[in-house]
N, C-alpha and C positions, 0 to 999 in steps of 0.2 A: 451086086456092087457092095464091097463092104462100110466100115466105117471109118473116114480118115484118121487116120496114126497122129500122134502128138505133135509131130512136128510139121506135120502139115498142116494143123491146126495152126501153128507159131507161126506159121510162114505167112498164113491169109491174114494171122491179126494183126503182125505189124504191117503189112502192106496196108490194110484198111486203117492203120493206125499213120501211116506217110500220107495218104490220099486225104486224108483229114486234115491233114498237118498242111498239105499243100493246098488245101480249101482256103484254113484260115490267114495265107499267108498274103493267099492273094484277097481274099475280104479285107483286111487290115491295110494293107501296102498294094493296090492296084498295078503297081508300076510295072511290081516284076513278073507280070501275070504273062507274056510272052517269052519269058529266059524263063521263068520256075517251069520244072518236071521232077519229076519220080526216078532215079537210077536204080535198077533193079540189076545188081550184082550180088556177090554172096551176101551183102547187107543193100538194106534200102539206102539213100543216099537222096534226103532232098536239095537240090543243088541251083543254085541262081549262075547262070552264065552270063561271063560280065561284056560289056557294050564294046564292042570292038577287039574284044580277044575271047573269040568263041572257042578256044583250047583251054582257057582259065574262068574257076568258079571257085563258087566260094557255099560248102556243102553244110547240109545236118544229118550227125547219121549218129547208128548208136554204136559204140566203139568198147570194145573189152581191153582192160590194164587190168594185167596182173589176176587176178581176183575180182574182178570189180567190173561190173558194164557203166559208162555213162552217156550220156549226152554230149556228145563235141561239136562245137561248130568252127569251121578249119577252112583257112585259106589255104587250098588244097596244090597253089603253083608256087606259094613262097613258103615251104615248111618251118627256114627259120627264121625270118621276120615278120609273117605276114600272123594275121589274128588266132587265135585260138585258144575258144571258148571251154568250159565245162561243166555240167551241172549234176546231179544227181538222176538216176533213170528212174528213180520214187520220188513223188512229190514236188517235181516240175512242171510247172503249168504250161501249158499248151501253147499260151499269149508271150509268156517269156521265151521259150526255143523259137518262135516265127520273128521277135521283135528281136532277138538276138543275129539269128543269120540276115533280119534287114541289115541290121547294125552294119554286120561285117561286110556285106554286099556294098555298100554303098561307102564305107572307111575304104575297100580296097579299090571300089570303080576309079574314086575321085583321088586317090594316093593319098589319103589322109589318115590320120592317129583315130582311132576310135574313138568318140564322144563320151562323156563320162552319164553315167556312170559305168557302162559297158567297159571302159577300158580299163576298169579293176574287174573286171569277172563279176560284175553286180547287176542286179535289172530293175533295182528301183533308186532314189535317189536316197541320202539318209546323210546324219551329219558325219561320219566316216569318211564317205566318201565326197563332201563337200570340204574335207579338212585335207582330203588327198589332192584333191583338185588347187587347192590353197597350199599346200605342199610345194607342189610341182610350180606352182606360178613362181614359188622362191628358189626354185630349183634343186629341192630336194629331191632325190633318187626315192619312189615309195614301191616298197618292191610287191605290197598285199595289202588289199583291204579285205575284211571278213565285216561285214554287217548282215548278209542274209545266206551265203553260199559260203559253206564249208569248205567247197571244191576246189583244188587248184592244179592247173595244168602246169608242168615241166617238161620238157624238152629234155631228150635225151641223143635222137639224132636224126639224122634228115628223115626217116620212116616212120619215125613213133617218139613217144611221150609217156610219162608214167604220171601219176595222178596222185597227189598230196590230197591227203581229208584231213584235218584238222575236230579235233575230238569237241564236242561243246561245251565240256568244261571249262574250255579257254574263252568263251566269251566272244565278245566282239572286241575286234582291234585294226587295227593299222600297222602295219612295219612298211617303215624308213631307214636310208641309210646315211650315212655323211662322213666324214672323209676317215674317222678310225675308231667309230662306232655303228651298231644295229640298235634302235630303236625301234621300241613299241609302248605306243600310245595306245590304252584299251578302253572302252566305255562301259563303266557297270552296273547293273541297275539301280543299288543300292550306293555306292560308293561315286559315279560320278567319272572323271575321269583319272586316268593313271597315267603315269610316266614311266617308263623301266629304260634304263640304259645296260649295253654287255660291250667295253669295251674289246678291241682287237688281241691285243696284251694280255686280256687276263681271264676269257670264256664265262666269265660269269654274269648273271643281271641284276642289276643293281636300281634299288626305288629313287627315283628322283624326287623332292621335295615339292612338288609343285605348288600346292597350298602356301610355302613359305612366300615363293614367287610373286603369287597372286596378291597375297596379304602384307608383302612388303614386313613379313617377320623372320625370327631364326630359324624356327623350325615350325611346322602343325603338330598339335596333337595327333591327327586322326588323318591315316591313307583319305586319301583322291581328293577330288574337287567338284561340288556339286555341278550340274548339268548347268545351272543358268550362273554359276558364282566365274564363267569364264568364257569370252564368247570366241569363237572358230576362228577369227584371223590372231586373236591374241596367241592361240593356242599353236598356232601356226610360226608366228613370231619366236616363241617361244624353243620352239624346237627347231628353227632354221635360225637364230641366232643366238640364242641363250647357252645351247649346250654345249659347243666346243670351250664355252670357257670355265669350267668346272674342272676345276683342279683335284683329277678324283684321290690323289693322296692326302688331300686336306678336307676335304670334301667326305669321304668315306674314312671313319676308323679303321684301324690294320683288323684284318678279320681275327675271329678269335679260334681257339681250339676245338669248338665245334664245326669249324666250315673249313677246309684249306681251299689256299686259291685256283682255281681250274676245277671246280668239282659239282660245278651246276648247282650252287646252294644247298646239296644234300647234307644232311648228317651221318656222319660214318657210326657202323656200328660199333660201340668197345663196352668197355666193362663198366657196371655202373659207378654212373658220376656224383661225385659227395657233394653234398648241397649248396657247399659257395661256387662248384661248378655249373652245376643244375640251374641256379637263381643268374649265374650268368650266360647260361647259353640261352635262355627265355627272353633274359633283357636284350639281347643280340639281336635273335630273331625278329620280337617285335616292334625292337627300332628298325631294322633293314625291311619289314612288309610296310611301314610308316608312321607308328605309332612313335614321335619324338619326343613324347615328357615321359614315358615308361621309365625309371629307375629304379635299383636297386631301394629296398624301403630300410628303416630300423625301427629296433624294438620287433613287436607280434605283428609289424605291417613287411610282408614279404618284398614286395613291390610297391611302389606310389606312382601317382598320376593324379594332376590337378583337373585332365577331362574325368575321368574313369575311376571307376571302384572295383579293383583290382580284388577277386577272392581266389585262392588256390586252395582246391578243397583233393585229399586222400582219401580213397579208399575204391571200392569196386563195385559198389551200387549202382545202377543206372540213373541218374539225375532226372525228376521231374518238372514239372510244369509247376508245380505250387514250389518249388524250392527257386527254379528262375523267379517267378513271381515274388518271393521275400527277399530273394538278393536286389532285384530292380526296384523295388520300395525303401531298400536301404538306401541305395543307389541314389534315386531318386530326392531321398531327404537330405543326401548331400548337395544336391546341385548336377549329380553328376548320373552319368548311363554308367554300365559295368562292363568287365572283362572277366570270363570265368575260365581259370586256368584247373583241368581234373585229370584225374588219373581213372577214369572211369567211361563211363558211356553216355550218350544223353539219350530221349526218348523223342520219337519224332513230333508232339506236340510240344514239347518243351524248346526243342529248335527251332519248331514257330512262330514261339512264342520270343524268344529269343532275338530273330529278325524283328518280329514287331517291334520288341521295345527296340531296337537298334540296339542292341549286345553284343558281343562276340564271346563266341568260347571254342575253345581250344582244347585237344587231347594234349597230355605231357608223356614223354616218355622217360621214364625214371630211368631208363640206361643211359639214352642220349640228348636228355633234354628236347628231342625232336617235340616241333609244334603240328595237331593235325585239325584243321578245322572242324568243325562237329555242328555248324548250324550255316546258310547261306552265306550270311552276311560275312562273318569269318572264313569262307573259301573266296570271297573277291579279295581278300587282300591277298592272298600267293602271289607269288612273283613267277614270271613265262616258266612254261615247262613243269611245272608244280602243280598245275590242279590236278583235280581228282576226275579221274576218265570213266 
């Protein structure tokens, strides 16, 4: 007798990997322990069959898109309304794929919307998803929550679906819609929360002020909103009634010659720009990530800012740890934390350092005045679509 081939290998392990699956499903959830089995077709398929329509269930199998295997769980008789789920085939836990096909078992027995937080693609609860929940009571449209699951299923036609992953540079967020805007609301660890509005008219995203909001002032110095400085229904408030009235011509200055409009806030690349151009495509930028006292400075001060101590340093050195440390004790002697704008590199203790004091610093590009964040804290200000992957 020889030695099983590789694939018959594959075949016994996910099988012992469904019979597990349907141990723990019936450990956890007793009920469905006479409708759960094992469908063994070209894939395994653990499948709950529902109370009075023994033709319809509601399955967990592992499902290849594209390039990608994941975890689905699929209300398998109504492809386009009925649930479905998706997670990663690494790093899903066993407890979330059994409490997920409960989930949907019992949303489709009973005809019911799925419980939250299941019905954003999520398996734990978090404040995301209790701000979507709060969303929806106001009847906002939320079209994604992202607080633990990357993954998101699409729908492409009665057979199949293709699978959105979302890179982690983007953080955790929320997208909403409302009647001629996408929003996204994101939570960051350092930063707190964010507001971005893209209206319909114009493809681009744009930072909403929300600190101003909150603080009943013109503008904030400084992107987001700490964690406890706003609580979830305000936040909610906020965005189901605050943002249609933002008059974005008055509201947002006409973009400048570094950005046109429709162009995802890129900087286009051209020949290099003279320095009263340069000093304004900076100030641009870091008022539209939220930075609202940043100015134009005079005399030897480039920039000004009553939060920040603004240094714009040339040259091609890699910046250290003892030079952040001297700028943040300048910094500090004024009152203020710093912004370090270079044309150079930083070293990865120095960008940690950086985060600790609460600094940002930024790459300049002497052609297009483009901004590139160069320490944590300064990649949570980007705006959607702009981090770094």
């Amino acid at each position: 007798m020889g030695f099983p081939t590789s694939d018959m290998v594959s075949v016994m392990s996910w099988h012992l990997k469904f019979q597990s699956l349907h141990g723990l499903l019936v450990e956890r959830h007793p009920v469905w322990e006479p409708r759960a089995s094992i469908v063994a077709d070209k894939n395994n398929i653990l499948k709950i069959t529902l109370a009075d329509e023994p033709d319809r269930g509601v399955g967990l199998a592992v499902v290849r898109v594209r390039h990608t295997q994941v975890w689905a769980v699929i209300d398998g008789m109504d492809p386009f309304h009925g649930n479905l789920l998706v997670w990663p085939l690494q790093g899903t836990s066993d407890e979330t794929l059994v409490d997920a096909l409960h989930a949907c078992a019992v949303a489709a027995e009973r005809r019911e919307p799925l419980p939250s937080p299941w019905r954003w693609n999520e398996s734990g609860a978090s404040e995301l998803t209790e701000l979507a929940d709060l969303l929806a009571a106001r009847r906002v449209t939320v079209d994604r929550v992202l607080a633990g699951n990357r993954y998101r299923a699409l729908r492409t036609d009665i057979a199949s679906f293709d699978v959105e992953i979302t890179q982690r540079g983007e953080g955790q967020f929320l997208e909403a819609r409302t009647d001629d805007m996408d929003v996204r609301v994101s939570l960051k660890p350092a930063l707190g929360w964010l507001v971005d509005v893209r209206y319909d008219q114009e493809g681009v995203w744009r930072r909403v002020d929300l600190g101003a909001w909150v603080d009943g002032q013109m503008s904030s110095p400084e992107p987001g909103v700490p964690r406890d400085g706003i609580t979830l229904s305000q936040l909610a408030d906020f965005v189901a009634h605050e943002l249609h009235r933002i008059d974005a011509a008055e509201y947002w200055r006409p973009e400048s010659e570094y950005g046109e409009q429709g162009d995802e806030n890129a900087v286009p690349a051209s020949s290099q720009l003279p320095p009263t151009s340069l000093v304004e495509a900076v100030v641009a930028q870091l008022t539209e990530r939220g930075f609202g006292d940043v100015s134009e400075g005079r005399g030897d001060s480039v920039l000004r800012s009553d939060r920040f101590w603004i240094e714009w340093r040339k040259g091609s050195s890699r910046l250290s740890t003892s030079m952040l440390q001297r700028l943040n004790g300048i910094a500090a002697a004024e009152g203020r934390r710093f912004i370090l704008l270079t044309t150079s590199d930083i070293s990865r203790p120095a960008a940690a350092f950086a985060d600790q004091a609460r600094g940002y610093v930024f790459h300049v590009s002497q052609d297009t005045g483009e901004l590139m964040p160069l320490n944590s804290r300064a990649s949570e200000t980007d705006l959607p679509g702009s981090a770094v992957r």
